[in-house]
TIVO-2410 file (N, C-alpha, C; in nm, 3 decimals):
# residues 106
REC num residu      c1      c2      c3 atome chaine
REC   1      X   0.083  -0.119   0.000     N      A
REC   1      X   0.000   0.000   0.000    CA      A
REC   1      X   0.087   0.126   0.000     C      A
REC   2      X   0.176   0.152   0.091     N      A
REC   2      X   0.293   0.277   0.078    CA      A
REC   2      X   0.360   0.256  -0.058     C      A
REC   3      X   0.402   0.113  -0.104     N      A
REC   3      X   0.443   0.131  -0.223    CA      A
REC   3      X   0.382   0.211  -0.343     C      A
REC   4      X   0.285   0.155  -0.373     N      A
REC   4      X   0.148   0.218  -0.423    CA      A
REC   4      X   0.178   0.364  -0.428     C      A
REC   5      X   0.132   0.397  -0.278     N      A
REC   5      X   0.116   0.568  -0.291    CA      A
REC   5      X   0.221   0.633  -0.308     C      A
REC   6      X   0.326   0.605  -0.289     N      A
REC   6      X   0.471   0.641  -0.323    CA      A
REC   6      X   0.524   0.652  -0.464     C      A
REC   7      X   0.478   0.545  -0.544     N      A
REC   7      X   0.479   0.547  -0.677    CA      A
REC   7      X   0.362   0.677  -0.760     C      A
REC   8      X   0.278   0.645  -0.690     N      A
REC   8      X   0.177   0.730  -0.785    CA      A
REC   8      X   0.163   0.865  -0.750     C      A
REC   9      X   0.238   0.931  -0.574     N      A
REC   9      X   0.276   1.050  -0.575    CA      A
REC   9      X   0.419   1.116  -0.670     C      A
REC  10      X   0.500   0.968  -0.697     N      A
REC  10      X   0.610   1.019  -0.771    CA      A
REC  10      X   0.553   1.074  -0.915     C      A
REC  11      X   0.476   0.971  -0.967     N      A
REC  11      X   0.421   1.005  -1.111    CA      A
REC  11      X   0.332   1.135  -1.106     C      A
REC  12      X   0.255   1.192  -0.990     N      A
REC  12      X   0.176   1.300  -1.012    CA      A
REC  12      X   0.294   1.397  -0.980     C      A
REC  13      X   0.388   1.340  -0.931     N      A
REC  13      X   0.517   1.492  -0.943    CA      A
REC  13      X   0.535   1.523  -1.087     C      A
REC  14      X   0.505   1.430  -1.128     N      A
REC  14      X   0.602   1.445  -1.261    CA      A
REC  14      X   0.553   1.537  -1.365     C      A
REC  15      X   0.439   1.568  -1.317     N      A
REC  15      X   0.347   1.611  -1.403    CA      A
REC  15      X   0.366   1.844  -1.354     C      A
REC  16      X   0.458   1.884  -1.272     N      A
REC  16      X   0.498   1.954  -1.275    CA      A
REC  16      X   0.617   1.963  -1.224     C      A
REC  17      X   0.625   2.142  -1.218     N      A
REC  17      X   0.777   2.156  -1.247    CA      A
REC  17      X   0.898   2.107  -1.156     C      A
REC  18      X   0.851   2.105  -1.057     N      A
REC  18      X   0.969   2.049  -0.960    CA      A
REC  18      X   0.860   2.032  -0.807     C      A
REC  19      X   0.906   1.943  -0.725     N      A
REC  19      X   0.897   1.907  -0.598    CA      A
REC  19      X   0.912   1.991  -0.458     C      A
REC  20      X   0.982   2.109  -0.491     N      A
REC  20      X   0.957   2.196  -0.387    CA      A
REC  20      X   0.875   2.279  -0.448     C      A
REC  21      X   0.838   2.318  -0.564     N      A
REC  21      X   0.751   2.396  -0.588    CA      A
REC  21      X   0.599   2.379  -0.538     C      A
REC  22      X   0.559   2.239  -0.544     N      A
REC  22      X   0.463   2.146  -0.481    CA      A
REC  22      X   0.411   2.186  -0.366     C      A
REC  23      X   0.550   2.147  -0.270     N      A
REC  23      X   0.599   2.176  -0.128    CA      A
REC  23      X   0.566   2.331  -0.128     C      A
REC  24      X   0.595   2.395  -0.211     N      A
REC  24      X   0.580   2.543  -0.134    CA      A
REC  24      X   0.397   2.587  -0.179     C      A
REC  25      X   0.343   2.499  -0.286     N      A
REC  25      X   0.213   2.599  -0.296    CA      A
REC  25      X   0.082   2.469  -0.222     C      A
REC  26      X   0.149   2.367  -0.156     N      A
REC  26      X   0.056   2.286  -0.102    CA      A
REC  26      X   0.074   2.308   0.064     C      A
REC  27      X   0.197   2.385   0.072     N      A
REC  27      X   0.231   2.393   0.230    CA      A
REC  27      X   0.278   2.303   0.323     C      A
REC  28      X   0.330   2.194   0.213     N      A
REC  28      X   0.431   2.070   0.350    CA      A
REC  28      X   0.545   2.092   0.313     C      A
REC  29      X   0.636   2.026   0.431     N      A
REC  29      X   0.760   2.055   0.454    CA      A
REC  29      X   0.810   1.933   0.352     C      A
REC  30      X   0.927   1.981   0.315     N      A
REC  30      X   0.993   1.949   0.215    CA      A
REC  30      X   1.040   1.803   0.257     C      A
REC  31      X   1.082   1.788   0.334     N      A
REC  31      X   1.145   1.679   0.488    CA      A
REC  31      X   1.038   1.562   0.441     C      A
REC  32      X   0.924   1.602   0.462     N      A
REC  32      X   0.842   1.515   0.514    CA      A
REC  32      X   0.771   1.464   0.375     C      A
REC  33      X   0.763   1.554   0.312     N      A
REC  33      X   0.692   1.506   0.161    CA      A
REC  33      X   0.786   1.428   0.078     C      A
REC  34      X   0.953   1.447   0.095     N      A
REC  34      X   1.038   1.357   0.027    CA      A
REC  34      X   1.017   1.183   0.133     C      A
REC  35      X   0.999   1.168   0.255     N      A
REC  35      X   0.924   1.052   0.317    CA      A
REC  35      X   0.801   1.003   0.260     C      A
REC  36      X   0.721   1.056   0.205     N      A
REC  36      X   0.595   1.026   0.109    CA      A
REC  36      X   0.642   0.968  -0.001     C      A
REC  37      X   0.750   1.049  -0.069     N      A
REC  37      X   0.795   0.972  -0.225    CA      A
REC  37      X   0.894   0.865  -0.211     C      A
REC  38      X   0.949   0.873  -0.096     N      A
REC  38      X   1.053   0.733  -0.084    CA      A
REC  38      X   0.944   0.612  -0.023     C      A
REC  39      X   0.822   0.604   0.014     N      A
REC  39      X   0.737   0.508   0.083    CA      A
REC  39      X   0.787   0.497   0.226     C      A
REC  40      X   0.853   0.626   0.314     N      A
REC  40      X   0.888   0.566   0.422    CA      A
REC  40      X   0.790   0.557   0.493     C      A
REC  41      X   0.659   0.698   0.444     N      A
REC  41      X   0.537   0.685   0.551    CA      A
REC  41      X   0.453   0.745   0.459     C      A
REC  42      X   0.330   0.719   0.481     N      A
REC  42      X   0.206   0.824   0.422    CA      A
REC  42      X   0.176   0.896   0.469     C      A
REC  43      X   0.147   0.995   0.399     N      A
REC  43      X   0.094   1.162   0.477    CA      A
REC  43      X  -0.085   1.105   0.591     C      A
REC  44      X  -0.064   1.166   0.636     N      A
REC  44      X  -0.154   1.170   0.780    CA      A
REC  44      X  -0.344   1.253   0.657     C      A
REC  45      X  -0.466   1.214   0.725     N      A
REC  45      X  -0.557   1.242   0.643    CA      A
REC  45      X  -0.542   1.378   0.631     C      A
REC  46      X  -0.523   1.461   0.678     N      A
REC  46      X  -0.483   1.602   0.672    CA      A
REC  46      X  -0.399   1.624   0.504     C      A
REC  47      X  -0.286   1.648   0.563     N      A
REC  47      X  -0.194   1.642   0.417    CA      A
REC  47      X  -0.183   1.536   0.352     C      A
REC  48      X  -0.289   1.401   0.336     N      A
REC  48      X  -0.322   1.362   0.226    CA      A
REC  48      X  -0.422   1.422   0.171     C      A
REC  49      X  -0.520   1.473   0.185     N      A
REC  49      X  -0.612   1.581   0.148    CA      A
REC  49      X  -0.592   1.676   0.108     C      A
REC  50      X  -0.499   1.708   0.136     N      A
REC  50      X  -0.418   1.893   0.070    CA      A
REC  50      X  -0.385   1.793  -0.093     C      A
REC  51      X  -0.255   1.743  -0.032     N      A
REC  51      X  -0.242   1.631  -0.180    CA      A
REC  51      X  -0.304   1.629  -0.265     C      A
REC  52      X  -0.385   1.535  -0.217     N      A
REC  52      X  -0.502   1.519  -0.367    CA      A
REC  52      X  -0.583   1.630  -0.387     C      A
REC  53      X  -0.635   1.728  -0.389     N      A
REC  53      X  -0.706   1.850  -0.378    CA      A
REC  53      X  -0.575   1.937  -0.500     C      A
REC  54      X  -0.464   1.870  -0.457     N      A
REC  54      X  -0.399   1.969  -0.510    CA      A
REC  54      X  -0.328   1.947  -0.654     C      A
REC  55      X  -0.352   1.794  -0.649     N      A
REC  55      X  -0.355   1.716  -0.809    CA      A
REC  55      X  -0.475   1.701  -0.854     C      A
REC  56      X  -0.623   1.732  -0.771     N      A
REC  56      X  -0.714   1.676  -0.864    CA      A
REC  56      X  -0.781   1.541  -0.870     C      A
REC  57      X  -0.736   1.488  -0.773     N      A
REC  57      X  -0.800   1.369  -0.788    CA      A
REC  57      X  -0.810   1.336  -0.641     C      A
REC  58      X  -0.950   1.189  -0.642     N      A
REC  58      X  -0.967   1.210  -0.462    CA      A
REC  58      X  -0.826   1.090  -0.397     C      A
REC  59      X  -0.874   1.098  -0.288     N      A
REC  59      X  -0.719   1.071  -0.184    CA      A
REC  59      X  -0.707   0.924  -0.184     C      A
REC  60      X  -0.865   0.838  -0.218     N      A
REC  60      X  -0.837   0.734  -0.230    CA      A
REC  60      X  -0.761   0.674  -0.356     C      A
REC  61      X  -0.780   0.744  -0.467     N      A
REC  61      X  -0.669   0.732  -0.538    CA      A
REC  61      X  -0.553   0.660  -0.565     C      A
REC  62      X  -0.476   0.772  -0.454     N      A
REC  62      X  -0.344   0.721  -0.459    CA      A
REC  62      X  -0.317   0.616  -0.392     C      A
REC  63      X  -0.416   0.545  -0.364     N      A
REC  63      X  -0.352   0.399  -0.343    CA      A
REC  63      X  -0.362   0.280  -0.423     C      A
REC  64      X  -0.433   0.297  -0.563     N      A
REC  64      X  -0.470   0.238  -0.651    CA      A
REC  64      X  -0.362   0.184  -0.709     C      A
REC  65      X  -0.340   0.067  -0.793     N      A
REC  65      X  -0.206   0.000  -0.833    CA      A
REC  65      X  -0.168   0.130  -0.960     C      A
REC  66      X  -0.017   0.098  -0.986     N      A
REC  66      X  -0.011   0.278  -1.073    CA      A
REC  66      X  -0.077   0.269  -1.198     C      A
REC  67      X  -0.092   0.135  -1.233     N      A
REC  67      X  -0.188   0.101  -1.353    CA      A
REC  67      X  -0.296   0.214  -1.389     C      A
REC  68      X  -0.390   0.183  -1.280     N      A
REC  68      X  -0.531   0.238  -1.253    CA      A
REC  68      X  -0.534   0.414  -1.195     C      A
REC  69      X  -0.393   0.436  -1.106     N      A
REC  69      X  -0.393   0.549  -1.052    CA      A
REC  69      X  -0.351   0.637  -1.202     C      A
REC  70      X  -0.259   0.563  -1.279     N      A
REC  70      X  -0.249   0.677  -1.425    CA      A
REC  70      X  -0.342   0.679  -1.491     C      A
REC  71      X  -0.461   0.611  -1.499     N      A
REC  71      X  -0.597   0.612  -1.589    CA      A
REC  71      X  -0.659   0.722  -1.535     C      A
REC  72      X  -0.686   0.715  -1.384     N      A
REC  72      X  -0.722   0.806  -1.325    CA      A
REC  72      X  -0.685   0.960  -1.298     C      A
REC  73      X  -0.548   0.939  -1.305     N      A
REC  73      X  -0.526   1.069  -1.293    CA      A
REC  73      X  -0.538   1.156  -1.473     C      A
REC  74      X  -0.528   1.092  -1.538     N      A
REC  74      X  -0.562   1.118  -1.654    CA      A
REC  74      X  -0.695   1.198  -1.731     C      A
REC  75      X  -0.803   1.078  -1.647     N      A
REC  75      X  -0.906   1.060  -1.619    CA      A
REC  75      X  -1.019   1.234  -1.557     C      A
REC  76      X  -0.877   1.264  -1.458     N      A
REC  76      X  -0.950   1.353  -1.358    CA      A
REC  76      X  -0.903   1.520  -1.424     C      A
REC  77      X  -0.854   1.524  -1.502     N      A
REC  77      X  -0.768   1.636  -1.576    CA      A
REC  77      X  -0.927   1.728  -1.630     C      A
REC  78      X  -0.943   1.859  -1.563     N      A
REC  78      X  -1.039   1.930  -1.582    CA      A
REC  78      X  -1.015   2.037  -1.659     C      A
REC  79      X  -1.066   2.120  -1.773     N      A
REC  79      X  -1.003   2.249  -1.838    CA      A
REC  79      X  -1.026   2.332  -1.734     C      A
REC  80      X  -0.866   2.419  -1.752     N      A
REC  80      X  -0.903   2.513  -1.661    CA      A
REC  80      X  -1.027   2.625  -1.654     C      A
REC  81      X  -1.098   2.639  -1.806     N      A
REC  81      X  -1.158   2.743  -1.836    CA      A
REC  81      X  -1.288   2.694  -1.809     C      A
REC  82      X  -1.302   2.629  -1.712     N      A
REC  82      X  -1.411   2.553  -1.623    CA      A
REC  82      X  -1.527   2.686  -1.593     C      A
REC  83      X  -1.615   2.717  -1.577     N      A
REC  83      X  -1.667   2.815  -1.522    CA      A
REC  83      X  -1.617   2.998  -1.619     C      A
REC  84      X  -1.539   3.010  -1.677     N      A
REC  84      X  -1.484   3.113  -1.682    CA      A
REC  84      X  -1.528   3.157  -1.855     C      A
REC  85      X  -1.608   3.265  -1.893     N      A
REC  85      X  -1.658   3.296  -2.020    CA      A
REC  85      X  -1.547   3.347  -2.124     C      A
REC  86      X  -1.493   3.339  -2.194     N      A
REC  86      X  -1.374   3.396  -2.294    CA      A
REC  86      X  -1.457   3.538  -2.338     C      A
REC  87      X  -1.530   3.508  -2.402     N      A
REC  87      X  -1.620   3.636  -2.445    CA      A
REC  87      X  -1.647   3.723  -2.381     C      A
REC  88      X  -1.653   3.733  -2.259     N      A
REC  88      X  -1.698   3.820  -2.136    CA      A
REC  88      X  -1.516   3.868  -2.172     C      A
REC  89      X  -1.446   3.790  -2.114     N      A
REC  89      X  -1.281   3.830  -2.107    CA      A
REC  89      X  -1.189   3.951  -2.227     C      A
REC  90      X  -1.240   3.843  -2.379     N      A
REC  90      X  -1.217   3.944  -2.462    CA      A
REC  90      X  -1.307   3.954  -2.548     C      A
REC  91      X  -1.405   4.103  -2.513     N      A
REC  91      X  -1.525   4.117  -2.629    CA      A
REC  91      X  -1.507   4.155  -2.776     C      A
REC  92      X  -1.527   4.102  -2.895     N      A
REC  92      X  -1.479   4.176  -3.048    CA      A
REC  92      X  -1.513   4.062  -3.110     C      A
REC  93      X  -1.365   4.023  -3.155     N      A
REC  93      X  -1.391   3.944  -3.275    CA      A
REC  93      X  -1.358   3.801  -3.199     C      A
REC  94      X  -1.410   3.675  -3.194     N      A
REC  94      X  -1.410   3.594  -3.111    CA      A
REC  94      X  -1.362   3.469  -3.180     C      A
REC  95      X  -1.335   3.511  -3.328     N      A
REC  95      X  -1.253   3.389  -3.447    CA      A
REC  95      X  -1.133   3.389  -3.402     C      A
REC  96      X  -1.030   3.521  -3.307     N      A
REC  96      X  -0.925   3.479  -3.290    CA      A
REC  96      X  -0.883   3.391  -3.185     C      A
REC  97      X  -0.983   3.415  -3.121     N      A
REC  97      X  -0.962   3.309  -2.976    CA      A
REC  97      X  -0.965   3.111  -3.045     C      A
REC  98      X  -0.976   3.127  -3.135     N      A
REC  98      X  -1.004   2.962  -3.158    CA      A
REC  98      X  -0.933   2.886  -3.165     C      A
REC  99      X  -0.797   2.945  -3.208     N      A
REC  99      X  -0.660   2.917  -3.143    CA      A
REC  99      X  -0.636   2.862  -3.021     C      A
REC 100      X  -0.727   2.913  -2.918     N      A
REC 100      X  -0.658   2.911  -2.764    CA      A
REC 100      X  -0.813   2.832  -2.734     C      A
REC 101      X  -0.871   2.741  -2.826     N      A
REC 101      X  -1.011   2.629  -2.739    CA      A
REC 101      X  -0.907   2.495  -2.683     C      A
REC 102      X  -0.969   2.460  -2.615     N      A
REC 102      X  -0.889   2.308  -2.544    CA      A
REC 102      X  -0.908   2.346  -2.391     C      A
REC 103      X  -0.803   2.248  -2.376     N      A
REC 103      X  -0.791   2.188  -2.236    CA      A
REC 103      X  -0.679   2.237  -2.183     C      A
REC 104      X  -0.658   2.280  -2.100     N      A
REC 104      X  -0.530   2.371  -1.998    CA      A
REC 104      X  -0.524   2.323  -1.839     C      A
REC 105      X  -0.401   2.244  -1.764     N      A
REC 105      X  -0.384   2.172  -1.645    CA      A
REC 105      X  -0.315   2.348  -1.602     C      A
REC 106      X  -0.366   2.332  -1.466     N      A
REC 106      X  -0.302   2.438  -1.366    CA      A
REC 106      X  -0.146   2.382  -1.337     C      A
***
């Protein structure tokens, strides 16, 4: 089971820019979150909850074999422009925005 979550927190690292950056906009100590990616321990329900909240996907998740946890995390990938009107943003000509339709990860 630590194996598990250890693996599939490594792979949701991977998916940005670096590991203290993580650490600094999820708010755990650097110390303790490199113990998460080596499997020495799992984060406590607290900062496993920040975690997943902060990849997007729920906490049970990451204990899924990495098989299923990469379907999923795949799976859970939301556009950012969720809620948010382009047209309202830039009013005119709205053919140039068509360039910029898709899907965008935070």
């Amino acid at each position: 089971m630590t194996e598990n979550y250890a693996a599939n927190l490594r792979r949701a690292c991977n998916t940005r820019p670096s590991v203290a950056l993580i650490c600094r906009e999820i708010g755990i100590n650097r110390q303790q979150f490199n113990r998460y990616l080596s499997g020495q321990t799992i984060p406590s329900r607290h900062n496993g909850e920040r975690i997943s909240q902060y990849f997007g996907v729920p906490e049970p998740v990451f204990h899924l074999s990495p098989e299923r946890f990469e379907r999923a995390l795949t799976e859970q990938r939301r556009p950012v422009t969720q809620g948010l009107v382009l047209r309202n943003a830039f009013p005119g000509d709205l053919r140039r925005l068509r360039d910029y339709i898709g899907y965008y990860e935070l």
